[in-house]
Every structure is written in C-alpha cells, then in structure tokens.
N, C-alpha and C positions, 0 to 999 in steps of 0.2 A: 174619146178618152174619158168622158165624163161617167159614160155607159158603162167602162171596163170597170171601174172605181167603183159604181154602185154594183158592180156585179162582183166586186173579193168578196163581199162578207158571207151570201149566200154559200158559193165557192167553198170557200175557208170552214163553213158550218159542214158541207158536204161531206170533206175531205176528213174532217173530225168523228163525225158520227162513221162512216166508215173505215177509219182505221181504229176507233174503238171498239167496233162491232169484230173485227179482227186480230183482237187485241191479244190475244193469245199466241197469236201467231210471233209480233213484235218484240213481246214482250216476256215471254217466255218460252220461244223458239220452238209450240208446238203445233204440229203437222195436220192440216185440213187434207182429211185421205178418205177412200171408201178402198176396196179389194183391188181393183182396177189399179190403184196408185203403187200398190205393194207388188203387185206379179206382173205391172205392164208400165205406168209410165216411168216410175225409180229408175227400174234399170234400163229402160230406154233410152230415158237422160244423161245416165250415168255414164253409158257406149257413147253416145254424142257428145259430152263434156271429155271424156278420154281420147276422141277421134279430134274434137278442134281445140283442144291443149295440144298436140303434135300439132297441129296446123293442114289436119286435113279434114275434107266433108264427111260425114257420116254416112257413105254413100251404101256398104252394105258389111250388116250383121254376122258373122258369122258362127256365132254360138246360140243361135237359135235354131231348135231342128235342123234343117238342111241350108241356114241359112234364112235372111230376109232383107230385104229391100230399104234400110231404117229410113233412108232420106226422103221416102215416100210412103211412110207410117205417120199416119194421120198425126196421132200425139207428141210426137217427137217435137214437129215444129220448129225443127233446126234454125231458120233465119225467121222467123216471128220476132218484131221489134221488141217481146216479153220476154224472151229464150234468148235470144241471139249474144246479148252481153254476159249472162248467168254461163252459159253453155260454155265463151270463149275463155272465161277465167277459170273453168273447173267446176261451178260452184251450184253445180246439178243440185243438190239439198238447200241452199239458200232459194235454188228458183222454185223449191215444191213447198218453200215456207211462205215466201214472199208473192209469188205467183197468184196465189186468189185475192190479196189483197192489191193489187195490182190490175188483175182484172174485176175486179168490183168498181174499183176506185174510176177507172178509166168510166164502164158501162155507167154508172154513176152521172160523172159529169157529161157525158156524150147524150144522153137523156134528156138534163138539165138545159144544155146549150139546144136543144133541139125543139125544147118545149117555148124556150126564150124565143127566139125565130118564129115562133107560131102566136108571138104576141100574151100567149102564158103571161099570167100575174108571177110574181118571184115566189112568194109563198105555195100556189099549184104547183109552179115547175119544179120545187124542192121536193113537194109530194109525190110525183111524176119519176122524181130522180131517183129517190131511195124507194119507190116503189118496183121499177125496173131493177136499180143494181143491188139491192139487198133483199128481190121478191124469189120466191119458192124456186122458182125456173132457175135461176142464172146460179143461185146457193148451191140447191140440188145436181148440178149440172159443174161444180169447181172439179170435181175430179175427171172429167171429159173435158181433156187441155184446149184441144182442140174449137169446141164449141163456147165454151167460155172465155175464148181468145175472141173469136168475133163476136161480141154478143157488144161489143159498142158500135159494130162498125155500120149498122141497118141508122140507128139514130144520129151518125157521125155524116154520115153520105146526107144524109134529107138533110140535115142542118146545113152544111155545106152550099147544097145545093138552094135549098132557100136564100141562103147567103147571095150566093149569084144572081139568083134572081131580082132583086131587091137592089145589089149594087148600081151606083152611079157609073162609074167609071169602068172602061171594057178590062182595063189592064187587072179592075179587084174579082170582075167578075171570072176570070180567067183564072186566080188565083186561088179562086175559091173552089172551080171546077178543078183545078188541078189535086186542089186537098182533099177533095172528094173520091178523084182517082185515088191518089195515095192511100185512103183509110180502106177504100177497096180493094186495094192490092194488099191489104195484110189479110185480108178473108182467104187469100189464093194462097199466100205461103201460108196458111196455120191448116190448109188440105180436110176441110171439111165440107166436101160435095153440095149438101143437105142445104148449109148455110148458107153457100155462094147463090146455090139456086133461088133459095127464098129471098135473099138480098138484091141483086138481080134485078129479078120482074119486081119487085115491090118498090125497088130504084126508079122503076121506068115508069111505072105505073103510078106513082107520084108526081 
C-alpha cells in the first residue's frame, strides 16, 4: 500500500505530460491523422459504429469493391478494449480523437510499471516511460490502429509476468499470470499478426 502511494505522483506526472502533449486533441477536438486515417480507418470505423449502433458485428462490408471481410480488417478493431465502447455508442470520431491519446497514455504507464518490476529508480523509469510512449515509433505509428493498440501490451506481459515471479503467495502469482494473459489477448483482437509474433517469443524468451 505504501508502494502504490509512492507510486501516484510519478503516475499523476506521466498522465499530465501525455495528455498535454496531446493536448490538441482534448482541447480542441483536433484529429491526429496521416492518408491512411482519411481513405481507410474513418470509414472503417464509421461501417462498425453503424453496424454495432443496430446491435450487430461488423462482420462484412459491403460497399467496398466486391465487398470485405471488416471484422477481420486489421484496423477496425471491433472488440479492442480502445474501440469496443467508442464503436458501441456511435462515436467512431470521438475514438479517432481520443484514441492516440489513449494509446500513448496506456504505452506510457505499461513502460513505466515494467521498468518498476525491474527495480528501475522512479526518475529512469519516468525516462523509460515517456521514452517508449511519446518516442518516434509508437507517434509515427498513431494512424496504424492496429499497431499502436498493442504497443503496451509486450511491456504489460513482462511486468505482469515479473510480478508473478516475485510473488509470495500462489493465489497473486496466478493473478498475475492471468493479467498477463488478459493484456495478451487484446494483441489477438486488435489483428496485427506482426505484433503477436514479436510479443510471443519475446514473452517466452523472457
């Protein structure tokens, strides 16, 4: 308990410096996009906010070419714990506002927590934090949904999994294996092959 306490203010600084670095987004409801955003994930989103406002899956397209597959178009991300609420209310444009600040914020502290577990001083593991979720890769990389949906989940798994290691009692280390599954299982629904594989063996190999 003592631990959690000394660990807000780090936290609290994290979450500040990246939603100010996003701040545009919050605060004047403009749109972190490249090409990709405008001729592929919008209206992506937009068929899957239309499809689960009826209350059905987004399972296939029909005004593209000959048709396509959307529930297994990588970007969509229909049930991704970042999509899945945005999607069910309609509010496809709140999740292409809100969605990189979102996924920064998560890679961010997933970093942070991970660097902790490795016995990281708080000051490195800050550095560590906003080096990963505010560095070139994961920025450059906000309009590829899909890849920047998992870009916490490699440093979420190995913290997890430290965790377990580490615990006293079989029932925390269990719990912690299981949260490790869990953060691994949003790599499979955000459907980015590439990711899963490198996450994976880098899991195990750990």
């Amino acid at each position: 308990m003592v631990l959690a306490r000394r660990e807000f203010i780090p936290i609290a600084f994290l979450a500040i410096v990246v939603g100010s670095a996003f701040s545009p987004a919050w605060m004047r409801g403009e749109l972190f996009y490249e090409l990709d955003t405008i001729k592929q994930n919008a209206p992506f989103l937009e068929y899957a906010a239309a499809s689960m406002g009826r209350g059905e899956l987004p399972l296939w397209n029909p005004y593209l070419a000959n048709g396509l597959p959307q529930f297994a178009e990588g970007q969509t991300g229909t049930l991704h714990p970042f999509h899945v609420i945005f999607l069910m209310a309609g509010a496809f444009d709140q999740l292409l506002i809100w969605g990189p600040l979102l996924r920064a914020l998560a890679a961010t502290l997933a970093a942070y927590w991970f660097a902790r577990t490795l016995r990281v001083s708080r000051s490195g593991a800050i550095v560590a934090a906003l080096t990963y979720g505010l560095g070139g890769f994961l920025t450059a990389q906000q309009h590829h949904l899909n890849i920047a949906n998992t870009a916490f989940v490699l440093p979420a798994v190995l913290a997890a999994w430290e965790s377990a290691f580490v615990a006293s009692k079989p029932s925390r280390r269990c719990a912690w294996l299981a949260g490790a599954g869990v953060a691994l299982a949003t790599s499979l629904v955000a459907l980015h092959a590439q990711m899963v594989m490198i996450t994976i063996p880098a899991s195990l190999s750990w």
